[in-house]
C-alpha positions as CSV (number, residue, x, y, z in Angstrom):
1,X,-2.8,-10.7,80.2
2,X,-3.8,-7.1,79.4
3,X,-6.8,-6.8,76.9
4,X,-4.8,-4.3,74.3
5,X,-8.2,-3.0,72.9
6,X,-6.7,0.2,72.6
7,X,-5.9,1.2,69.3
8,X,-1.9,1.6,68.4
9,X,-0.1,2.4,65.3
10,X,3.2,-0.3,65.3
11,X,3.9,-2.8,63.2
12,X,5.9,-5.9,63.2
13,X,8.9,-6.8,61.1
14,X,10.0,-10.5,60.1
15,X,13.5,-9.9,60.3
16,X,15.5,-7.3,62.2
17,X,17.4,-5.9,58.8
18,X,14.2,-4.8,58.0
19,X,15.0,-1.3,59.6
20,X,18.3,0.6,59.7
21,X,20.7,0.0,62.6
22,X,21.3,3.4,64.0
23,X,17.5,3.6,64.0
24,X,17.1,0.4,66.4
25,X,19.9,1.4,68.1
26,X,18.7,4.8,69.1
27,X,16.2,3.0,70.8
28,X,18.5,0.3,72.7
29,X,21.0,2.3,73.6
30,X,24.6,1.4,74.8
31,X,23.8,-0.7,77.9
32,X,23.1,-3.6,77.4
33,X,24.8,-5.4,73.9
34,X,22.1,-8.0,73.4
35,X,19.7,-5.7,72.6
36,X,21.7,-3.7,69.7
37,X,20.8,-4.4,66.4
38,X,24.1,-6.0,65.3
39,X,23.8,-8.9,67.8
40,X,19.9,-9.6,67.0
41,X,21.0,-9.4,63.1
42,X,23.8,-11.6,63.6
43,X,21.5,-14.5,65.5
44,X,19.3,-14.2,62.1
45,X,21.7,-14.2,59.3
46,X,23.9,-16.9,60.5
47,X,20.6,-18.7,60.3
48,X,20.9,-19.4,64.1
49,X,17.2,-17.7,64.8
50,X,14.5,-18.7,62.4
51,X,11.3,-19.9,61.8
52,X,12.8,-23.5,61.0
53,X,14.6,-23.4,64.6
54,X,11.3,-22.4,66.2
55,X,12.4,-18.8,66.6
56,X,9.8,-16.7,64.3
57,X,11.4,-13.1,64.1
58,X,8.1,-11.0,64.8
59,X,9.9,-7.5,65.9
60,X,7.0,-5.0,66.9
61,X,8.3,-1.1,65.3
62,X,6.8,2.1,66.5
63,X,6.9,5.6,65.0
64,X,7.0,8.6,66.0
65,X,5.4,12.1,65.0
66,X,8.8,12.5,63.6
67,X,9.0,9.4,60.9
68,X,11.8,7.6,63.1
69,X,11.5,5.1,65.1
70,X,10.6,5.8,68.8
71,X,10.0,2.4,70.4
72,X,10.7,-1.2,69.4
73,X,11.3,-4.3,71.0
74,X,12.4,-8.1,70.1
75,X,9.8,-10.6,69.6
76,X,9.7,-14.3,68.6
77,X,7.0,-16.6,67.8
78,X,8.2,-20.2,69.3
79,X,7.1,-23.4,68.7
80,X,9.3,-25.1,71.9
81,X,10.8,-23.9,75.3
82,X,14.4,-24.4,73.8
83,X,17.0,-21.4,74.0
84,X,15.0,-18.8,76.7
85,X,16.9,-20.3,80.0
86,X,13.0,-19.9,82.0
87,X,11.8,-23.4,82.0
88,X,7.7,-23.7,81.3
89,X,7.5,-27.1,80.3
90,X,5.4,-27.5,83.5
91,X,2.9,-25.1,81.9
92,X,3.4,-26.9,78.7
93,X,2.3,-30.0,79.9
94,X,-0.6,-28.7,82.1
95,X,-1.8,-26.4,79.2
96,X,-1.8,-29.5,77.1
97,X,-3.5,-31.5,79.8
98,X,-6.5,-29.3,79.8
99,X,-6.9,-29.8,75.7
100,X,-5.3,-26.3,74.5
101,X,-2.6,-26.2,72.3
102,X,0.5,-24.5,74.1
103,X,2.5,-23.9,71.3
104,X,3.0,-21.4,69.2
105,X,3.5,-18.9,72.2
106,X,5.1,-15.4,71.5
107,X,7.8,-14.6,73.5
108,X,9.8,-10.9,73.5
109,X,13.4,-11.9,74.4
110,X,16.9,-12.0,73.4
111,X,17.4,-15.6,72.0
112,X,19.9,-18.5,74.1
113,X,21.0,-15.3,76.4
114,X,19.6,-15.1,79.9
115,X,20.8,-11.7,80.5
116,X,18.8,-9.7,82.4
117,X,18.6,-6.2,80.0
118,X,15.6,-4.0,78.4
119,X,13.3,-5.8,76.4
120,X,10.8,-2.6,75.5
121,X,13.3,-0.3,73.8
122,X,12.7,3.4,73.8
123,X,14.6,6.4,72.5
124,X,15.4,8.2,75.2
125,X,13.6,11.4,73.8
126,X,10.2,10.0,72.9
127,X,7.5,10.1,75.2
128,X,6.9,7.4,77.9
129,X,3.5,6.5,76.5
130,X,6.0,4.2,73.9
131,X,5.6,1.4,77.1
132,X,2.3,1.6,76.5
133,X,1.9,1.3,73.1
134,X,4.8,-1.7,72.6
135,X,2.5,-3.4,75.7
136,X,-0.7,-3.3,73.6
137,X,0.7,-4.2,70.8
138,X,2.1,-7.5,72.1
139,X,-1.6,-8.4,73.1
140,X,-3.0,-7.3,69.6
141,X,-0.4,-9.4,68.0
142,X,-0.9,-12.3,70.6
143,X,-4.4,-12.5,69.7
144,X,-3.6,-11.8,65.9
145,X,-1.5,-15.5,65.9
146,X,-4.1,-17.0,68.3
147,X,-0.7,-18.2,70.7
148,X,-2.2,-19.8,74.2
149,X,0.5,-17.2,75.8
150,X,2.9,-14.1,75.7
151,X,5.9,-14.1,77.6
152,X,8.3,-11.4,78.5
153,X,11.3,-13.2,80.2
154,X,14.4,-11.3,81.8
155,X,13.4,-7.8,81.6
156,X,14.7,-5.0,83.8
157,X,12.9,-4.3,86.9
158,X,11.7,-1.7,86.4
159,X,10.0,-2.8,82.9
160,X,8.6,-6.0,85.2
161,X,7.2,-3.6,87.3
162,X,5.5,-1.7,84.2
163,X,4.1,-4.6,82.7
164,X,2.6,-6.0,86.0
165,X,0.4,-2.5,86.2
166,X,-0.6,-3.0,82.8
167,X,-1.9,-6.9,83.5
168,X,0.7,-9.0,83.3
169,X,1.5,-12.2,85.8
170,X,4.8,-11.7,87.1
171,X,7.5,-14.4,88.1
172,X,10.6,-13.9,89.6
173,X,13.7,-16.1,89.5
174,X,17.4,-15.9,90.8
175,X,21.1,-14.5,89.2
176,X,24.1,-14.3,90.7
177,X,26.1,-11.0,89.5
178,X,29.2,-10.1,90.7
179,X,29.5,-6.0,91.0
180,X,32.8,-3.4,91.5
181,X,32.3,-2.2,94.9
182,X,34.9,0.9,93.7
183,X,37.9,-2.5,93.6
184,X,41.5,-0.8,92.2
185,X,42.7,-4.1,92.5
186,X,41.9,-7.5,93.0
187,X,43.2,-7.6,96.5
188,X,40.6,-4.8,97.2
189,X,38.3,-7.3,96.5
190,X,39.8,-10.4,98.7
191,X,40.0,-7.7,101.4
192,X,36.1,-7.8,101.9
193,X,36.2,-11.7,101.7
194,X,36.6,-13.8,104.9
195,X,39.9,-15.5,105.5
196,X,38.4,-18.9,104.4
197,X,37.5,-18.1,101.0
198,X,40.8,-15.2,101.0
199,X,43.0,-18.6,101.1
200,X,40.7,-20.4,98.8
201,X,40.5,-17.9,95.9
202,X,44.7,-17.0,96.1
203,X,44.9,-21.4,96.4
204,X,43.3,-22.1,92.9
205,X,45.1,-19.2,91.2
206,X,48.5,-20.2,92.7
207,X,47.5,-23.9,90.9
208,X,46.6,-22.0,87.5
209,X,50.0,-20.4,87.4
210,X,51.8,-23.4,88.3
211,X,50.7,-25.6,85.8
212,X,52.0,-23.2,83.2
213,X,48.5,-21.9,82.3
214,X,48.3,-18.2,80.5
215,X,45.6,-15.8,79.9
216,X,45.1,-13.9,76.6
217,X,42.3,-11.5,76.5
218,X,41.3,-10.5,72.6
219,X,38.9,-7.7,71.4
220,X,38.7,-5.6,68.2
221,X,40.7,-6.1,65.5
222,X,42.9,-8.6,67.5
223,X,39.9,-11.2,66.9
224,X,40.8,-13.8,63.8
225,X,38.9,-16.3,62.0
226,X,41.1,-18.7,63.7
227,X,40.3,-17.3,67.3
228,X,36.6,-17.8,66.3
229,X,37.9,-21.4,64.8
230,X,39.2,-22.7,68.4
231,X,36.4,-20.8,70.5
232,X,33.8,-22.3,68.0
233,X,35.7,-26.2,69.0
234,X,35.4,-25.4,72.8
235,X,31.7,-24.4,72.4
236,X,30.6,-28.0,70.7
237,X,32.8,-30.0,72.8
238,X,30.7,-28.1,75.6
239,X,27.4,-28.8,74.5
240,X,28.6,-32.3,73.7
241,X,29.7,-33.5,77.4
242,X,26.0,-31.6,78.7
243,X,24.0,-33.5,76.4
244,X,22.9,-30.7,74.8
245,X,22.1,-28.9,71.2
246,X,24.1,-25.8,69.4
247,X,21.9,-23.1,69.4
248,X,24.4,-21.1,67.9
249,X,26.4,-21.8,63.9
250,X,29.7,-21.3,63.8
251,X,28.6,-18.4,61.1
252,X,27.4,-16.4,64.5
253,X,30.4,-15.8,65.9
254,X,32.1,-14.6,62.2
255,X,29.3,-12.3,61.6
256,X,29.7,-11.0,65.2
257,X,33.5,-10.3,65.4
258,X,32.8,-8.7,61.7
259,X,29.8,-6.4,63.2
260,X,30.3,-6.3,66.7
261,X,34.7,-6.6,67.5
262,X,34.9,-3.7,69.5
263,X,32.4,-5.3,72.3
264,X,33.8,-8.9,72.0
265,X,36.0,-9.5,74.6
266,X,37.5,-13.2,73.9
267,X,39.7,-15.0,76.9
268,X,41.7,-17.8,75.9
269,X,43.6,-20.1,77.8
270,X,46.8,-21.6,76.7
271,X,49.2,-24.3,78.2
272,X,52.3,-25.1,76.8
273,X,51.4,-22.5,74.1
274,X,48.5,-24.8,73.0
275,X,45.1,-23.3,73.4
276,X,42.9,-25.2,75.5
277,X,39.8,-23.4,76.8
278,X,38.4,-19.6,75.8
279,X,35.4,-17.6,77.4
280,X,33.7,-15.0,75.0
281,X,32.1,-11.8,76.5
282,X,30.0,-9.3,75.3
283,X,31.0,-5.3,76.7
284,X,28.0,-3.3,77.7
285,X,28.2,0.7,78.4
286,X,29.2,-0.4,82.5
287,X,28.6,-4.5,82.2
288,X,31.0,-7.2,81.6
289,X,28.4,-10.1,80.3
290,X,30.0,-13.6,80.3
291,X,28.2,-15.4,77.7
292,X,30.0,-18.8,76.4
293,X,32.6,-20.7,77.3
294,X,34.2,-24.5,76.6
């Protein structure tokens, strides 16, 4: 880990409202929608991130010569592995093994969303020293709460690469992400499958259609209370049949069709005008993120 004895002038915030929107958002910028103010916010206030569900809000804020902010980035002090999607329980239990105390760790992410997006946020006109400064003040606040580690999980490459330089141990793990070679349609893109999966692909849609299956795709103001109702139902009975835990309230997804709308896109899927299963997605400036489905 890097020693952050230089000196740096940040300081950290214990919840994200703390600072103006359009001030974060300068810094996040359109790409990626995890990172945007409204999203964080609406994880905190629906009471789905907190220091009573081991996520400790513990945002590091940077200045510039200018009074607004230049750099930022989202940081959590945990007390589990729960919700990051990068399993160290191995590191946990050897950690523990050897006497030390693994938890609290600090960990800069985007909680119970393994997207791979920015995690050091920098206005685009401030200088690139901002990297350096967020990066030292991680370690100065990693020492400050006396954590056994600091984690940086599903940054951009190019931030990995930074953050290795500066004395970090670097991991790499796999995603799968589809990309628009230039497709018009969705022919274009069977024509660059083989035959095989061509037939496969044009098989299962043929099934969807003739079991009287539809598609509705809602964003903006077409999004309800009762599309959040339904999606919220799909989401449980999800978690339910993986033997799993709710990260998320059903408050979330209010506060995010009231703050976020325009970047929601919500499928749902309806037989026999029932609705049966939805898939929400989050818009980014070129990105279609799938995040949750049931």
């Amino acid at each position: 880990m890097p020693d952050g004895r230089n000196e740096v002038s940040a300081r950290v915030i214990s919840a994200i409202n703390e600072v103006p929107a359009d001030l974060w958002d300068a810094c996040a910028g359109p790409s990626n929608p995890f990172v945007r103010h409204a999203f964080l916010n609406a994880l905190e206030e629906s009471g789905s991130v907190s220091a009573e569900t081991g996520w400790q809000p513990q945002h590091i804020v940077v200045n510039g010569d200018d009074g607004r902010i230049a750099a930022c980035l989202p940081l959590y002090l945990k007390s589990h592995s729960y919700g990051e999607y990068i399993f160290d329980w191995g590191w946990a239990d050897a950690y523990e093994r050897a006497g030390g105390s693994y938890y609290p760790k600090l960990q800069a992410a985007v909680p119970f969303t393994p997207a791979t997006g920015p995690r050091m946020l920098v206005r685009e006109d401030a200088t690139e020293d901002q990297y350096n400064v967020l990066i030292a003040a991680m370690v100065q606040l990693s020492r400050q709460h006396k954590v056994s580690s600091l984690h940086v999980t599903f940054p951009t490459e190019n931030q990995w690469e930074r953050m290795g330089k500066a004395g970090f141990l670097l991991r790499t793990s796999k995603q799968f992400h589809w990309e628009n070679r230039g497709y018009e349609t969705f022919d274009d893109f069977l024509a660059e499958l083989s035959s095989r999966k061509r037939k496969a692909i044009k098989k299962e849609r043929r099934q969807v259609i003739e079991q009287g299956v539809t598609l509705r795709t809602l964003t903006g103001s077409e999004l309800t209370e009762d599309h959040w109702d339904a999606f919220y139902g799909y989401y449980i009975d999800t978690i339910d049949r993986k033997w799993g835990r709710p990260y998320l309230t059903r408050e979330f997804f209010s506060i995010l069709g009231e703050s976020m709308s325009e970047l929601a896109v919500l499928i749902l899927a309806e037989h026999d005008g029932r609705r049966v299963a939805g898939a929400l997605n989050l818009r980014g400036s070129d990105t279609l993120f799938g995040r949750n489905w049931g």
